[in-house]
N, C-alpha and C positions, 0 to 999 in steps of 0.2 A: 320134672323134679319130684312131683307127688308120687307118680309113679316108680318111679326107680328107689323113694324113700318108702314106701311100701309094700316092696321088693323085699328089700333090705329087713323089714323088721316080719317077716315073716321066717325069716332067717334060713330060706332054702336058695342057694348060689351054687349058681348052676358055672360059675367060670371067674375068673376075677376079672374081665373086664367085657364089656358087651357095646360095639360100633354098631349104631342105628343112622342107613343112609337111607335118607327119602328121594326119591326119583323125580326127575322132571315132570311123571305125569301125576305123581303123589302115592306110587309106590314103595312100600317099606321092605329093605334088605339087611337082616340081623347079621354079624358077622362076632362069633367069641372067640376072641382074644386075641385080635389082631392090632400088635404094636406097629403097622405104620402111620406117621404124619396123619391126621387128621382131613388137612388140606390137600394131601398128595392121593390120598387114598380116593377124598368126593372127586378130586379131579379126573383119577384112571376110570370112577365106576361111573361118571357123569351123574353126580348124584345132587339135586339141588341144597340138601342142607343134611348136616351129618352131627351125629351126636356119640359120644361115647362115655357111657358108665362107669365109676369103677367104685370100688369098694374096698375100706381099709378097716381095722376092729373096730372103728367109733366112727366112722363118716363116710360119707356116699357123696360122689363127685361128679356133677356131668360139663361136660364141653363141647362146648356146640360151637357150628361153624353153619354162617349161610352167605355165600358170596364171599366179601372180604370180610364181615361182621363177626368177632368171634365173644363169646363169654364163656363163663366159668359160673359154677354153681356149685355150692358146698353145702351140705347137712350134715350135722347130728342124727346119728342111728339113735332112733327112738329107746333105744336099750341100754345106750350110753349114757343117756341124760339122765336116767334111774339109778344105773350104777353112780355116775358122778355126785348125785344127791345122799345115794345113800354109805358112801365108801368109808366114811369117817368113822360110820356106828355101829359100834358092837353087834352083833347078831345074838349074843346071849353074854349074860354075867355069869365072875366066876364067885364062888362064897369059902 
């Protein structure tokens, strides 16, 4: 997650969604932008655990699968938490 949030606030995206499968021997296989099944996909490449990124204007999302195990991870883009702090206030007055 640190990773992929500091990705994100560098703000060069290289695709909007990035599958990372790790191989039975602890091999890593990048795949951008591949919409299928998470599950179906480690299944076909025989991959022991698989993660996929993705990225929306305010949060960065990963989903991870390892056997039947699955979760979710969500962040705030570090850029959105400045914008949201500052959105309320003037940038300048007028006279």
């Amino acid at each position: 997650m640190e990773a992929a949030v500091a990705s994100a606030a560098t703000g060069f995206v290289t695709s909007e969604s990035m599958t990372v499968l790790i191989g039975q021997e602890g091999g890593m296989h990048l795949l951008p932008n591949n919409d299928w099944p998470l599950d179906r996909l480690a299944a076909e490449r025989g991959a022991r655990m698989a993660y996929r990124v993705s990225q929306t204007d305010d949060k960065v999302t990963v989903n991870g699968l390892h056997g039947l195990a699955k979760c979710v991870l969500e962040a705030e883009k570090p850029d959105s938490a400045v914008k949201a702090l500052l959105r309320d206030h003037p940038q300048y007055f007028l006279e």
